[in-house]
N, CA, C and O of each residue as an XYZ file, in Angstrom:
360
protein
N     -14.204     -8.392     -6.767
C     -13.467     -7.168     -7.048
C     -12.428     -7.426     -8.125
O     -11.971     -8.543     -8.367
N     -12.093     -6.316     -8.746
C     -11.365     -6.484     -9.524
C      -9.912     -5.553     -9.427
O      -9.969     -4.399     -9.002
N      -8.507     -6.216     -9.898
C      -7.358     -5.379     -9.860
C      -7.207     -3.742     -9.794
O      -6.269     -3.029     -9.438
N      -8.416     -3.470    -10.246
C      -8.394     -1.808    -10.422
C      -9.073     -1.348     -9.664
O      -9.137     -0.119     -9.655
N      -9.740     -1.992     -8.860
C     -10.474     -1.333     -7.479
C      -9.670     -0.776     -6.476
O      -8.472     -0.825     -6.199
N     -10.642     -0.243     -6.019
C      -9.986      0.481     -4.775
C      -9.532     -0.654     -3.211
O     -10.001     -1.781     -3.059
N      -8.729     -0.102     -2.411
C      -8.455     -1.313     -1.419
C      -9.546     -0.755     -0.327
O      -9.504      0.415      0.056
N     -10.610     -1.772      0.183
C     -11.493     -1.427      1.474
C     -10.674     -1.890      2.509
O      -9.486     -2.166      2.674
N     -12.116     -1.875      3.395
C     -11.847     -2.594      4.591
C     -12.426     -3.679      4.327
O     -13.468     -3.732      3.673
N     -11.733     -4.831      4.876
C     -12.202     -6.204      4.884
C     -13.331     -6.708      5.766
O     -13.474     -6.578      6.982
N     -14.265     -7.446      4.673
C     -15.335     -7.995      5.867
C     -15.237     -9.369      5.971
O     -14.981    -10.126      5.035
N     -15.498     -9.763      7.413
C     -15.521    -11.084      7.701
C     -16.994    -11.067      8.533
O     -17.533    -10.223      9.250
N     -17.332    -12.266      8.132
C     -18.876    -12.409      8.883
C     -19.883    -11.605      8.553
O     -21.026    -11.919      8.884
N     -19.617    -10.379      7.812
C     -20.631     -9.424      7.663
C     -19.995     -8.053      8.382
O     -20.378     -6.941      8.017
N     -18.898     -8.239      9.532
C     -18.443     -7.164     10.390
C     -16.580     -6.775      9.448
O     -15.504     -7.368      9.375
N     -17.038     -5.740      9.026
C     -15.814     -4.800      8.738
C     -14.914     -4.882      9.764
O     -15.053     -4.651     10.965
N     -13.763     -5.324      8.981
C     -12.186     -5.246      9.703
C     -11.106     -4.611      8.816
O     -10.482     -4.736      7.762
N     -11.336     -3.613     10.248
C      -9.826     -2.248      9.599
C      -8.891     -2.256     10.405
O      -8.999     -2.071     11.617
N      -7.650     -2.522      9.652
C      -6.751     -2.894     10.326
C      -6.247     -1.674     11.370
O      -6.913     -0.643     11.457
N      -5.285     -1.829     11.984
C      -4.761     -0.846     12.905
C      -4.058      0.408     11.738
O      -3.902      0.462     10.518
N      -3.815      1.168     12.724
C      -3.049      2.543     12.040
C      -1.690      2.191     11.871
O      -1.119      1.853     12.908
N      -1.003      2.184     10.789
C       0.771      1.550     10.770
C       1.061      2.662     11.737
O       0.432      3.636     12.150
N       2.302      2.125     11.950
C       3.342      2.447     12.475
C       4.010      3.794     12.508
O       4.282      4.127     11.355
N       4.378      4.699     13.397
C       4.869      6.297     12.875
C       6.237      5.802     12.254
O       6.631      6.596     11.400
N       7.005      4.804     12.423
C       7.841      4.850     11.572
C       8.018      4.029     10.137
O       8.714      4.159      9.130
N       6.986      3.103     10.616
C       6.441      2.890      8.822
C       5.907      3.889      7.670
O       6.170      3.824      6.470
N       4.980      4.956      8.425
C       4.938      5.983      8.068
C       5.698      7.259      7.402
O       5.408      7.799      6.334
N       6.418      7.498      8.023
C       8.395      7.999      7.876
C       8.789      7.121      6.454
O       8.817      7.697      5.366
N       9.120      5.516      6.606
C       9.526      4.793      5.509
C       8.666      5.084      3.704
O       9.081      5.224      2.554
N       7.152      5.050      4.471
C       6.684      5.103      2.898
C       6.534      6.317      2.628
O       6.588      6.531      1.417
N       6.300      7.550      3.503
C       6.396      8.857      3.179
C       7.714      9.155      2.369
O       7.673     10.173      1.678
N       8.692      8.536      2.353
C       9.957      9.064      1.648
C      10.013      7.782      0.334
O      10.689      7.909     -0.688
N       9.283      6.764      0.603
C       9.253      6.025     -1.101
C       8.180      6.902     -1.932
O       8.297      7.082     -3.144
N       7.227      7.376     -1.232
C       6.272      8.077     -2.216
C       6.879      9.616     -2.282
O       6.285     10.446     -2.971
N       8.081      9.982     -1.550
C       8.687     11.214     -2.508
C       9.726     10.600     -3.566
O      10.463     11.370     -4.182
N       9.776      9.463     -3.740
C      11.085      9.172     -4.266
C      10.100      8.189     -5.224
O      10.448      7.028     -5.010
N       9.263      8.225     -5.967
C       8.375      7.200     -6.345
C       8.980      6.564     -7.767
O       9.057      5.358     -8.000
N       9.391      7.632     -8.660
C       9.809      7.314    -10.007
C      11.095      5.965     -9.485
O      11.231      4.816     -9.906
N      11.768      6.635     -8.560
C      12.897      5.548     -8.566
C      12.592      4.018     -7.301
O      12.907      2.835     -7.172
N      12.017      4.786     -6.811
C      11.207      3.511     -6.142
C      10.709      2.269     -6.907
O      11.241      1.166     -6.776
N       9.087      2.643     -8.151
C       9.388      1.905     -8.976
C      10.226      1.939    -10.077
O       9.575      1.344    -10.936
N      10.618      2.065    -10.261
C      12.130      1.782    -11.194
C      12.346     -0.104    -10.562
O      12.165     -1.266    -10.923
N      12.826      0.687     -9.464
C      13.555     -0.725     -8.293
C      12.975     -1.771     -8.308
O      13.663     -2.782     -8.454
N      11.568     -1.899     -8.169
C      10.236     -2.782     -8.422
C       9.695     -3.324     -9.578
O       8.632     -3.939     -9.661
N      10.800     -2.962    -10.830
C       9.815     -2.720    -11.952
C       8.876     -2.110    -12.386
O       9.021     -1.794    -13.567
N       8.345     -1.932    -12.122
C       6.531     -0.656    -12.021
C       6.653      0.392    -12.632
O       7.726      0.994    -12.604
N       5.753      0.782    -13.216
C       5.381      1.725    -14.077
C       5.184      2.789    -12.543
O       4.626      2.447    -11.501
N       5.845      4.137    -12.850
C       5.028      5.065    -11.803
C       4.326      5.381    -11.298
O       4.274      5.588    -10.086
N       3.248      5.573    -12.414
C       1.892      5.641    -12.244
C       1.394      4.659    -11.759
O       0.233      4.821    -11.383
N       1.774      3.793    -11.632
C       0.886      2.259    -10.847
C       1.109      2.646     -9.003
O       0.415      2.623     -7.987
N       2.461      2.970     -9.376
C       3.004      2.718     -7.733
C       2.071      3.976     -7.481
O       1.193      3.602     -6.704
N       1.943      4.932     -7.718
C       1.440      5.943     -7.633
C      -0.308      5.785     -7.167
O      -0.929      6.246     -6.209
N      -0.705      4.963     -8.268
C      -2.176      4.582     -7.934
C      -2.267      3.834     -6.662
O      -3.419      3.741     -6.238
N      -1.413      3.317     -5.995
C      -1.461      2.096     -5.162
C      -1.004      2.859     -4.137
O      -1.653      2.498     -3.156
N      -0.184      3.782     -3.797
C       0.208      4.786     -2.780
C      -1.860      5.969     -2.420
O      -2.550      6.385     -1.489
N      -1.848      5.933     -3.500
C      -3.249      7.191     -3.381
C      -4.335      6.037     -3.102
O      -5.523      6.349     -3.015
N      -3.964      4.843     -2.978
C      -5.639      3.652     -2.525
C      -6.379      3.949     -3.519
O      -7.547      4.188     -3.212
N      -6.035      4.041     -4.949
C      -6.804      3.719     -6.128
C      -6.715      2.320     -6.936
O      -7.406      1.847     -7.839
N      -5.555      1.846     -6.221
C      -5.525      0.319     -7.069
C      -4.742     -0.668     -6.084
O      -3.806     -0.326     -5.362
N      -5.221     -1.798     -6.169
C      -5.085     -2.392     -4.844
C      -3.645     -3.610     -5.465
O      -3.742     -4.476     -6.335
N      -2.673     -3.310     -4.806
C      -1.821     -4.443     -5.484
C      -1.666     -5.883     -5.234
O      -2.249     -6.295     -4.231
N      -0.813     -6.985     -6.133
C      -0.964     -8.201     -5.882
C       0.073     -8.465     -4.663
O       0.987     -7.729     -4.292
N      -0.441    -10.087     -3.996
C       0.552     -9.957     -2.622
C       1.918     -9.734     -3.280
O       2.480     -8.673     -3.012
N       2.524    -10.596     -4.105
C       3.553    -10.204     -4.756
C       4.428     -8.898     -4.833
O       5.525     -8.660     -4.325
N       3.495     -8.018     -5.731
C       4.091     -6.838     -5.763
C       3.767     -5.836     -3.923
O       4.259     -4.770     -3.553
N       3.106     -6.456     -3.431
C       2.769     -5.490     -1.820
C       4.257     -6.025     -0.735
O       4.909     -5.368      0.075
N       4.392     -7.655     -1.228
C       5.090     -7.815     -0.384
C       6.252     -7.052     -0.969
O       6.636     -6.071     -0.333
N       7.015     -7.442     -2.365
C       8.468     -6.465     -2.613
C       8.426     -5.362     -2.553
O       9.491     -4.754     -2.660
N       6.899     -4.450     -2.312
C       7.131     -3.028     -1.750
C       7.620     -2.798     -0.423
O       8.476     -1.979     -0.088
N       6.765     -3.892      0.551
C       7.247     -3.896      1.881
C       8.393     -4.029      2.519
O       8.756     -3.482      3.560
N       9.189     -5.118      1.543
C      10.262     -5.239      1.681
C      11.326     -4.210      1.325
O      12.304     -4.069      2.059
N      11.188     -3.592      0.378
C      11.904     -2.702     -0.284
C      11.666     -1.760      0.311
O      12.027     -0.927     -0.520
N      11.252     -1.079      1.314
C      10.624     -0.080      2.267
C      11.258     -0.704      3.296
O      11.306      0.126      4.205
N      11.915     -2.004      3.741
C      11.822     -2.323      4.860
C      10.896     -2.319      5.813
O      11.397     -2.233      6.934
N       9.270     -2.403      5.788
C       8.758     -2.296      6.980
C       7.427     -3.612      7.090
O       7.496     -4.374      6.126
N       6.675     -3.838      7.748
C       5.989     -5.150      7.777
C       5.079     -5.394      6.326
O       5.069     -4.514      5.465
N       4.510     -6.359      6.196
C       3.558     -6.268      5.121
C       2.107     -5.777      5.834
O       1.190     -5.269      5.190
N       2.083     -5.990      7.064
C       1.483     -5.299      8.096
C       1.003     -3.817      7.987
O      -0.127     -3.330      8.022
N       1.927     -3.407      7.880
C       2.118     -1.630      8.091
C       1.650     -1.159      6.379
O       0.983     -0.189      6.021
N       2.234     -2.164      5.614
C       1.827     -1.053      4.248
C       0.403     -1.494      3.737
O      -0.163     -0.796      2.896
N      -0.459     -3.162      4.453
C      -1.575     -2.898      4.195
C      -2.196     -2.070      5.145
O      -3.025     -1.483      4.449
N      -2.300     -1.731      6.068
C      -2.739     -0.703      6.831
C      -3.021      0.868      6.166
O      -4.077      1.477      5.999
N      -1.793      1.187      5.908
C      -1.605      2.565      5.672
C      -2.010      2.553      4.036
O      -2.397      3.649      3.629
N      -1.965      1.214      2.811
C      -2.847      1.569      1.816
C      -4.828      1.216      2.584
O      -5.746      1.723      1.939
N      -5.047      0.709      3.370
C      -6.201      1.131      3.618
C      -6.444      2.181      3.801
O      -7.167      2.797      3.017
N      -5.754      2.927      5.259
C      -6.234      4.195      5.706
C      -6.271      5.170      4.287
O      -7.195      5.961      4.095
N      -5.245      5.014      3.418
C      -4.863      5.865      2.142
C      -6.589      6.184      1.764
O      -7.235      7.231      1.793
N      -6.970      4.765      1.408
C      -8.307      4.704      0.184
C      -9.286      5.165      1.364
O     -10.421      5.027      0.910
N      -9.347      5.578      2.477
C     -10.719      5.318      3.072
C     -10.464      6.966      2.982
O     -11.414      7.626      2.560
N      -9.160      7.716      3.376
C      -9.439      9.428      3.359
C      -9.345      9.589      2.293
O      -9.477     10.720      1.826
């Protein structure tokens, strides 16, 4: 795969693994970075449109930039790969 792909579900063995559903209040957390996105990335460095692609599960980010989102959200790295899966799969 490549950087501009979309984020799946992960296979191991051949059997698809999707992670759990984040958190309702991880949920709450990134629901208000993705109203606040321009200044969100600002904070991150990031072009908008990136954070933007990566909020809609059109572009899958590096651990790097997933973890200083997570962090910067305050919530697990857990919860925001989750919820960019669920993103790309609806």
């Amino acid at each position: 795969m490549t950087a501009g792909t979309a984020i799946t579900a992960m296979s191991v063995a051949g059997t698809a693994v999707v992670p759990r559903p984040p958190t309702e209040q991880a949920k709450r957390k990134i629901a208000h970075a993705v109203r606040n996105q321009r200044q969100f990335a600002r904070a991150l460095g990031l072009h908008p449109s990136h954070v933007s692609f990566i909020f809609a599960g059109k572009r899958r980010p590096s651990l790097e930039v997933a973890a200083a989102m997570a962090h910067r959200i305050n919530i697990s790295l857990d919860d925001l790969y989750s919820f960019l899966v669920h993103a790309a799969v609806n």
